[in-house]
C-alpha positions in Angstrom: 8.4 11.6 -5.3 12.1 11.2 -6.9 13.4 8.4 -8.4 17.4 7.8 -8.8 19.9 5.6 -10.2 21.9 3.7 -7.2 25.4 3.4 -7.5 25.2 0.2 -8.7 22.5 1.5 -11.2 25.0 4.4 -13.1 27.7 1.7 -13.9 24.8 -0.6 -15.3 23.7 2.4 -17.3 27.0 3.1 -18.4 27.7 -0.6 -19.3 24.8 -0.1 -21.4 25.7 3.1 -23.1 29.0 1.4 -24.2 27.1 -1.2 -25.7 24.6 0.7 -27.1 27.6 3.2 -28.7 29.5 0.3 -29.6 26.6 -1.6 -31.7 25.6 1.8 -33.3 29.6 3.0 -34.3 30.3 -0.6 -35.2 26.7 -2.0 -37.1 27.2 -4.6 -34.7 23.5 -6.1 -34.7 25.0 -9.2 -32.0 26.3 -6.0 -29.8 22.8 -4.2 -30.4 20.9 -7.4 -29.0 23.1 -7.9 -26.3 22.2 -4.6 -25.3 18.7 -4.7 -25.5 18.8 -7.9 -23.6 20.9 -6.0 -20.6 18.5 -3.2 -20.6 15.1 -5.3 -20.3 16.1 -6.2 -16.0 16.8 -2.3 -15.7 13.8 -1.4 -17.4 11.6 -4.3 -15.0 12.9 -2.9 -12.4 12.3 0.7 -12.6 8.5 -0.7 -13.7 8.6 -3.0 -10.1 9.5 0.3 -8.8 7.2 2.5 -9.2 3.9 0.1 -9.0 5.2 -0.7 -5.5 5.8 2.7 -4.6 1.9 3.5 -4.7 1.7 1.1 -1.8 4.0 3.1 0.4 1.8 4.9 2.5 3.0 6.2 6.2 0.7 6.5 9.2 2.1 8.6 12.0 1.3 7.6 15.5 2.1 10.0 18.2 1.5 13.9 19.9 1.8 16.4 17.7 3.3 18.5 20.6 5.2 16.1 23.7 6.3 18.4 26.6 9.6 16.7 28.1 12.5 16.6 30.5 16.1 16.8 28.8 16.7 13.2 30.2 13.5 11.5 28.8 13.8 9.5 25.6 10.1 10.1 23.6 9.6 9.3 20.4 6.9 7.7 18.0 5.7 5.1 15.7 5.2 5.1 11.7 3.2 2.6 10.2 4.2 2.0 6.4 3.0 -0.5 4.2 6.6 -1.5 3.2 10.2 -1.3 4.2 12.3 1.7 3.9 15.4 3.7 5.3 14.9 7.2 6.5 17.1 10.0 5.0 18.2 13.1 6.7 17.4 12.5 10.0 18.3 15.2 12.3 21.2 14.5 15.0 18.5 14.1 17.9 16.3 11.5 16.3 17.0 8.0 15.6 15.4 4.5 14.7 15.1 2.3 17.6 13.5 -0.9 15.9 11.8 -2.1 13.5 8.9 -5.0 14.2 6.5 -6.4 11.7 2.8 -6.9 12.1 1.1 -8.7 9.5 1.5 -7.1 6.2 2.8 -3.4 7.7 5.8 -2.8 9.6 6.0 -0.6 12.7 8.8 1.6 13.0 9.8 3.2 16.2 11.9 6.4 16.7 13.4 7.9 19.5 14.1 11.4 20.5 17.9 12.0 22.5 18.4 15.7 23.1 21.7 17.2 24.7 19.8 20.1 25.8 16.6 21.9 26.0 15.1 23.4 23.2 11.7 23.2 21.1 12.5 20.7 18.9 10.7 19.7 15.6 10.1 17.8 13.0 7.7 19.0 9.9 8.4 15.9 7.7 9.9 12.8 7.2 12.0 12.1 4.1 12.2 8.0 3.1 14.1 6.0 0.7 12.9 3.1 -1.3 15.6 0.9 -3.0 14.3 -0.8 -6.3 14.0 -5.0 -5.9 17.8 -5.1 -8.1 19.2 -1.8 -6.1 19.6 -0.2 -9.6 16.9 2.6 -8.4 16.3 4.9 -4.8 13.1 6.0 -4.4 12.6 9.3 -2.2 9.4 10.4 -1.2 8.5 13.3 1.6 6.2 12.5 4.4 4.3 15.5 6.4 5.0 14.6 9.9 4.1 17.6 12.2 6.1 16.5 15.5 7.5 19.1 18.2 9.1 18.7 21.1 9.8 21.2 23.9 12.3 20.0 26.0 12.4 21.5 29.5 16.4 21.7 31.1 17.0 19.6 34.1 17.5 22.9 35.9 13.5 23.6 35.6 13.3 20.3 38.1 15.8 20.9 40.7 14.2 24.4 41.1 10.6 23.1 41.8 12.2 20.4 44.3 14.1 23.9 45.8 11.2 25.7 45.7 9.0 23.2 47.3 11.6 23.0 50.2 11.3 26.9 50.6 7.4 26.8 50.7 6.8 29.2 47.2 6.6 27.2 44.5 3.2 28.3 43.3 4.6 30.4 40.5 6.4 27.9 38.8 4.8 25.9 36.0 5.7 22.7 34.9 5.0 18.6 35.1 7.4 17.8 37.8 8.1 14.1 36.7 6.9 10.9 38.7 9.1 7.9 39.3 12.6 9.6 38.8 12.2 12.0 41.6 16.5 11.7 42.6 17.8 11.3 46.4 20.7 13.6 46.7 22.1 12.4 49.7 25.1 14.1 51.9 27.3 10.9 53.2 28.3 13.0 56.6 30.9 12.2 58.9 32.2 14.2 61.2 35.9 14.0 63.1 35.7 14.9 66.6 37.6 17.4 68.3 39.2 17.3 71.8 37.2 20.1 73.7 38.3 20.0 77.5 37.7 17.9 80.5 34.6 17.7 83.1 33.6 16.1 86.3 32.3 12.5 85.6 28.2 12.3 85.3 26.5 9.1 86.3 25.9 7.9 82.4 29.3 8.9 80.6 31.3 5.9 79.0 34.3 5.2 81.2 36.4 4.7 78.4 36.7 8.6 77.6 38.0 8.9 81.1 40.9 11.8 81.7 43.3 10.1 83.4 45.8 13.5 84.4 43.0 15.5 84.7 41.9 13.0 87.7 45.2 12.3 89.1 45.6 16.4 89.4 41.9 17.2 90.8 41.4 14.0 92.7 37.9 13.7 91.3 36.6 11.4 88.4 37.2 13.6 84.7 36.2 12.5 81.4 37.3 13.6 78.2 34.3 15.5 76.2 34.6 15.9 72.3 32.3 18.3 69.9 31.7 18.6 66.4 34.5 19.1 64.1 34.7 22.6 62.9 34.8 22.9 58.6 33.7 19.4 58.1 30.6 20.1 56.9 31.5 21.4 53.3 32.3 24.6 51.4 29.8 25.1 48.7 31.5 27.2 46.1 29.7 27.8 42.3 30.4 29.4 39.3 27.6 30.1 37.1 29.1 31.5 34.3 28.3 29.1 31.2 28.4 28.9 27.1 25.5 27.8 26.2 22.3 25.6 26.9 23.8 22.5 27.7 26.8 23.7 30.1 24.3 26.2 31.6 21.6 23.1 32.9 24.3 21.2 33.9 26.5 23.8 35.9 22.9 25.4 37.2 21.4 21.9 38.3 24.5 20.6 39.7 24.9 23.9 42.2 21.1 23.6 42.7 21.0 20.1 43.3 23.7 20.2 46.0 21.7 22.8 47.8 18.6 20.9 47.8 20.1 17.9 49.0 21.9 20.0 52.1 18.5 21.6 52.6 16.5 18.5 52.6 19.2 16.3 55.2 19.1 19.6 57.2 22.8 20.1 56.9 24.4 23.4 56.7 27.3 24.1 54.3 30.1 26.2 56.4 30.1 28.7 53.8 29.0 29.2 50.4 31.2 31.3 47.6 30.4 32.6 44.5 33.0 32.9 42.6 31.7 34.9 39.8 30.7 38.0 42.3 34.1 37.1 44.9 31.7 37.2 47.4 32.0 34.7 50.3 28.6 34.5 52.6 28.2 32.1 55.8 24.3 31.5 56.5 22.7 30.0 59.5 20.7 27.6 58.0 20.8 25.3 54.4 17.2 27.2 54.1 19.3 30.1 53.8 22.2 28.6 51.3 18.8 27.2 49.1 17.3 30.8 48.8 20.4 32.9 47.8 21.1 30.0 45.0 18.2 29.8 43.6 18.0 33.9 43.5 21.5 33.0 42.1 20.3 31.2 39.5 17.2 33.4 38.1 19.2 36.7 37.7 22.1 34.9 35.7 23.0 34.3 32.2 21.3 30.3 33.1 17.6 31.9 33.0 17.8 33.9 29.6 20.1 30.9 27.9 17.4 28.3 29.3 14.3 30.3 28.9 13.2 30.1 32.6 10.7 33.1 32.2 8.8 30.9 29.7 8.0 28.7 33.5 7.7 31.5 35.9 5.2 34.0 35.3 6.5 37.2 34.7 4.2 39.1 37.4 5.8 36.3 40.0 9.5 36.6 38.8 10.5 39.7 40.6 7.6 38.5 43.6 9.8 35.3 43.9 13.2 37.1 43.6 12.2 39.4 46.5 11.0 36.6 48.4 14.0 34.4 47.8 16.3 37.8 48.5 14.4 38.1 52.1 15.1 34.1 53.2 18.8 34.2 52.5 19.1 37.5 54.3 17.3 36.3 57.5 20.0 33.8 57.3 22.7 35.5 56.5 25.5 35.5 59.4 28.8 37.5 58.0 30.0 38.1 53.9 33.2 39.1 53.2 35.1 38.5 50.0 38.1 36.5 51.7 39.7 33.8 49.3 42.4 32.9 51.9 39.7 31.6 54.0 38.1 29.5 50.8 41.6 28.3 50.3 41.9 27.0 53.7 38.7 24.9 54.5 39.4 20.9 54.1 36.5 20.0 52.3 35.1 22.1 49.6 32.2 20.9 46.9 32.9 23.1 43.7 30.2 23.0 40.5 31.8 25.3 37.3 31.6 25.0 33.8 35.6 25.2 34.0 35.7 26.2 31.0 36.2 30.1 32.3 38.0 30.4 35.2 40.7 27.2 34.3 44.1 28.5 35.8 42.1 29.2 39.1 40.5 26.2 39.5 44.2 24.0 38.7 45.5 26.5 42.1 42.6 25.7 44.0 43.2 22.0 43.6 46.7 22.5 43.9 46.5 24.3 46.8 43.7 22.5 48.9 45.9 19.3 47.6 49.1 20.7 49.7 47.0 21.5 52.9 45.4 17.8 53.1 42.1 19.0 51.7 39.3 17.3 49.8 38.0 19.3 46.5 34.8 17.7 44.8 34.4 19.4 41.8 31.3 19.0 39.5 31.8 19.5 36.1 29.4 19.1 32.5 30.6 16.3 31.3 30.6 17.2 27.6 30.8 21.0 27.7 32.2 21.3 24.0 28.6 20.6 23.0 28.1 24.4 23.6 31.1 24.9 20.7 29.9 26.6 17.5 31.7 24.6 15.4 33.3 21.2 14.8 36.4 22.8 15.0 35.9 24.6 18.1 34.1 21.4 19.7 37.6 19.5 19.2 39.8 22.1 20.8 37.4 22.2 23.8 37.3 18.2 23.9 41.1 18.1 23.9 41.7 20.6 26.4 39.0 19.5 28.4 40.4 16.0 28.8 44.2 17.7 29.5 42.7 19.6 32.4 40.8 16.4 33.8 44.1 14.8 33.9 46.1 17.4 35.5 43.2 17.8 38.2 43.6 14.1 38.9 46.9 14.2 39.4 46.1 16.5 42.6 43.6 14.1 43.5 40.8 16.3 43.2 37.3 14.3 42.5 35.7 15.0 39.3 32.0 14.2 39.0 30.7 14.8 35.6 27.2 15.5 35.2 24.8 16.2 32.8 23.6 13.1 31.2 20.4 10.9 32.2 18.1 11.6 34.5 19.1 13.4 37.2 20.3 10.7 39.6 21.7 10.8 43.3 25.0 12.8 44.2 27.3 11.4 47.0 29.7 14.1 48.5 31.6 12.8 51.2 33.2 15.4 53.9 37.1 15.1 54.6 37.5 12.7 58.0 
């Protein structure tokens, strides 16, 4: 326990000292009473003080050790016999109401993290102002408290694993109630393909009039599927730290999942990290090689994915993963021209490393009528490693999310809440 003089207690104090030196340079005996009167209230109140302070006690309420997703909000409950402000907080904890009950109050704190981590808390530092505010009282409380956070990338690989059938070697809660729908809107222009003999059945209103006037016999108009509208899935997995490695790593996985689970084939997937641009015959296929993807890059060492995966599976699963995407695998080549040219491509990077190329890309797929998505952390300069380095990031940052705008290129910044349901819409 350490008791201070406030603010408003060191200019009493030295109102009293002048006094005091006044009376004793001057043999003032009026100034000396004066004095002694103005010190009896900061006397009583250091007294009021420090009997109260013996009824301060702090009852902790909660798991010494709370295993949870980046986008939960846990926290606990301290029970203290009287009211007081909390000192020294660290950035991720916070007061989120206080309620009274009886003669104790009930204070409630909440746990926001940015990323994942083991976070803790050994104690709990309070301060006690006196009933006149000439004192602060700060006492230390033993608390105990950890948190280990899990990433968000942890959860979109147990929902890719599950769609790939081996998921066994993956530990982990997987969370209940915000399980995400990441649903891909498809639509799907039609292309002329040729003419054919009427059948009994086809709607008149396709029918080919010069095809029937030439032939003499009753033609219709057929249509199929509009090659390069489903979209190209292009990732860059390079990263700066833990928070731009879950987001960049659950975005590219998340996409994947959802074109695996609606059973819808991306036309091509590039990785733009390894230039190597890889068509697969089924979203199966596109799931596997990410995920592989994924676990042998900088994502699983800055995120700590070997601490889920037991090591005697991790190479087990790689191989396995390795052996899906190749069963699938059509044609590779390393081809940017032909990345450059597809109308509708879905795009999740940091940014942060490959800028100039990603402004050409949007520039370029701009000028040819094509739709970029691109799926971006949405604060990346939490990775910074300091406050000055975080603000140059933030500035530059928001000067490249303007010029990509002004190519009308879709930004959708992720990495904050739970994760929640992405909408990518193919070019018409």
């Amino acid at each position: 326990m350490r008791i201070n003089l406030s603010d408003r207690g060191f200019a009493f104090t030295a109102m009293l000292l002048f006094l005091w030196a006044s009376a004793l340079i001057l043999r003032d005996r009026l100034l000396a009473l004066i004095g002694a009167g103005a010190s009896l209230p900061l006397l009583l109140d250091f007294a009021r003080l420090v009997r109260s302070s013996r009824g301060l006690v702090l009852d902790v309420r909660g798991s010494p050790l709370q295993e949870v997703w980046v986008w939960e909000r846990p926290g606990f409950e301290v029970v203290a016999g009287g009211s007081f402000e909390p000192v020294g907080l660290p950035k991720w904890l916070r007061v989120s109401g206080v309620e009274a009950r009886g003669k104790v109050l009930l204070y409630r704190f909440e746990a926001v993290f940015r990323h994942s981590g083991v976070y803790s808390l050994e104690a709990l530092v309070v301060k006690v102002s006196s009933r006149l505010g000439f004192f602060e009282l700060l006492e230390e409380f033993p608390v105990g408290l950890s948190f280990r956070v899990k990433p968000a990338t942890l959860f979109w690989l147990q929902q890719a694993l599950a769609l790939l059938g081996i998921g066994e070697g993956l530990r982990g809660r997987t969370p209940r109630g915000v399980l995400p729908q990441v649903i891909y809107s498809r639509f799907i222009p039609e292309e002329y393909a040729g003419s054919r003999e009427y059948w009994p059945g086809d709607n008149l209103k396709f029918i080919d009039w010069k095809a029937t006037a030439r032939r003499q016999k009753l033609f219709v108009k057929e249509f199929r599927e509009g090659a390069g509208s489903q979209p190209m899935l292009t990732f860059d997995t390079r990263c700066l730290g833990p928070y731009t490695c879950d987001a960049v790593a659950s975005a590219v996985l998340s996409l994947a999942v959802g074109l695996a689970a609606q059973g819808v084939g991306a036309s091509g997937v590039y990785d733009v990290e390894s230039g190597r641009l890889l068509a697969f015959s089924s979203p199966h296929g596109v799931l596997a090689y990410i995920v592989n993807r994924v676990l042998e890059s900088k994502v699983a060492d800055e995120l700590d994915l070997y601490e889920f995966i037991e090591p005697p599976t991790f190479y087990e699963l790689r191989r396995v993963l390795k052996e899906i995407a190749g069963l699938s695998l059509r044609f590779e080549c390393s081809s940017l021209a032909k990345v450059l040219s597809h109308g509708n491509i879905v795009y999740a990077t940091a940014l942060l490393h490959n800028t100039s190329e990603v402004l050409d890309l949007a520039s370029s797929v701009s000028t040819q009528g094509g739709t970029l998505t691109l799926v971006m952390p949405a604060e990346p300069w939490l990775d910074a490693r300091s406050e000055a380095v975080a603000g140059v990031v933030k500035a530059s940052f928001r000067r490249i999310l303007g010029k990509l705008s002004s190519t009308g290129a879709r930004v959708l910044l992720c990495g904050e809440g739970a994760p929640g349901m992405l909408v990518v819409k193919t070019s018409a």
